[in-house]
C-alpha positions in Angstrom: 1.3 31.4 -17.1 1.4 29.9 -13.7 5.1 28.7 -12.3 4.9 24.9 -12.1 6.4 24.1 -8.2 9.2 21.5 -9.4 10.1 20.8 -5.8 10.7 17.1 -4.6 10.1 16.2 -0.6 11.9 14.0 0.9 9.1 11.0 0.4 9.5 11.4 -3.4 13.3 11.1 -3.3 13.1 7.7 -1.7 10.6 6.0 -3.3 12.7 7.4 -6.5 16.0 6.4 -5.0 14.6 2.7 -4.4 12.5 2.1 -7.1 8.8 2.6 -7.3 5.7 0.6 -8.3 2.6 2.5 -7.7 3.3 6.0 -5.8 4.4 5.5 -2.3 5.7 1.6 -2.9 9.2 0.1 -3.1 9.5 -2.6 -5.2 12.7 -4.9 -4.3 13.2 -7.9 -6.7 14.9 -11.3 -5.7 16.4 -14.0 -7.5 17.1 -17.4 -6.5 20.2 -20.4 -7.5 18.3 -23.6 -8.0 19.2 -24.5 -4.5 17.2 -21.8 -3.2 19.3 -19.6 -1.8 19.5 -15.9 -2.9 21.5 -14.8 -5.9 20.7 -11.5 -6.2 18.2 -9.0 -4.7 18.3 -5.2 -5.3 18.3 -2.1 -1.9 20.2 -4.6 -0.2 22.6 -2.5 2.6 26.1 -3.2 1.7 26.8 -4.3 5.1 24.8 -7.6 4.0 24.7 -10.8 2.2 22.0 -11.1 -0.3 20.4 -13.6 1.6 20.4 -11.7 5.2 18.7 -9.1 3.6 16.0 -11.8 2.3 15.7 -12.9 5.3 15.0 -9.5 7.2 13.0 -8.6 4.9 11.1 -11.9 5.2 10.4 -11.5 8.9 9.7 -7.8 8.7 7.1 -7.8 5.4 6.3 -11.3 5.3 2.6 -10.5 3.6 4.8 -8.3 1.2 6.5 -10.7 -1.1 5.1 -12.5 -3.8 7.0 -15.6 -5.2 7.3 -15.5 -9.5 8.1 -18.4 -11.7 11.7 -18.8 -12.7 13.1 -18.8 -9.3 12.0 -15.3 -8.7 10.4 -13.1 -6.4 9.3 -9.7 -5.7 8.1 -7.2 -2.7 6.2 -4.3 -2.8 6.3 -2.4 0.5 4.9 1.1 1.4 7.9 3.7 0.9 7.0 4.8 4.4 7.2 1.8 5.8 10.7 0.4 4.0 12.1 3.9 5.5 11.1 3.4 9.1 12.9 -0.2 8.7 16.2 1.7 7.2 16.1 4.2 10.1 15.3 1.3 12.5 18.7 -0.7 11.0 21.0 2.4 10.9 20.4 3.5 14.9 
């Protein structure tokens, strides 16, 4: 029987670490008071408010987000992508 290769690279541990749609996409979920301001949203740095992150992450992957009912919203961005902004923001 052949030994099954059980490593991880470092790709795999992000998209893991940040929550993953289809392979290779970070999925980062937003909700919304009735005011319209953010309430919550999840990977947010802990150096910002819930709606700064919103915000960057507006201008940055503006094609990215996808409004929901019920004062939600979602957006799926390529795990290679999210990382380069990550880097970008801790230089």
């Amino acid at each position: 029987m052949a030994k099954q290769d059980n490593s991880v690279t470092e790709k795999e541990n992000i998209v893991t670490a940040y929550g993953s749609g289809s392979e290779g996409e970070v999925i980062i979920d937003v909700r919304f008071y009735p005011t319209g301001r953010v309430n919550t949203i999840n990977q947010r740095p802990l150096n910002l408010e819930p709606q700064d992150w919103f915000d960057r992450l507006c201008k940055k992957f503006p094609a990215d987000y996808r409004p929901l009912a019920g004062g939600r919203g979602t957006f799926r961005i390529a795990s290679d992508r999210f990382t380069a902004m990550l880097q970008e923001n801790a230089a």
